[in-house]
C-alpha positions, 0 to 999 in steps of 0.5 A: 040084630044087636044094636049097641050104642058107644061114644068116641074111644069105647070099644065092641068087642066080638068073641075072643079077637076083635076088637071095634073102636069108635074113632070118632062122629061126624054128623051121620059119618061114623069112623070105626077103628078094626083090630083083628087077627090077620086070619080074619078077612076086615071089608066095608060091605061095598068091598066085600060084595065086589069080592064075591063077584068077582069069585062067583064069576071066577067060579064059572070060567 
């Protein structure tokens, strides 16, 4: 795992097309900003995992 370390208004970027803002620090709360393009699925991990599921259960009707 890469572990970066960015203060409010810096970027990560990832390959060619996305892009992560820190929007800002709130105690342990961190707020990220996604640009991407619109072919690229963006989820909190929480989300994601719902989605998966969700196909995964569909998968086996």
């Amino acid at each position: 795992m890469l572990v970066l370390s960015r203060v409010v208004g810096e970027l990560i970027s990832i390959g060619d097309d996305i892009s992560l803002r820190v929007l800002s620090v709130n105690g342990s709360s961190v707020r990220f900003g996604v640009e991407a393009p619109q072919k690229i699925n963006v989820h909190r991990s929480e989300v994601y995992e719902r989605i998966q599921r969700k196909q995964a259960t569909e998968k086996v009707r």
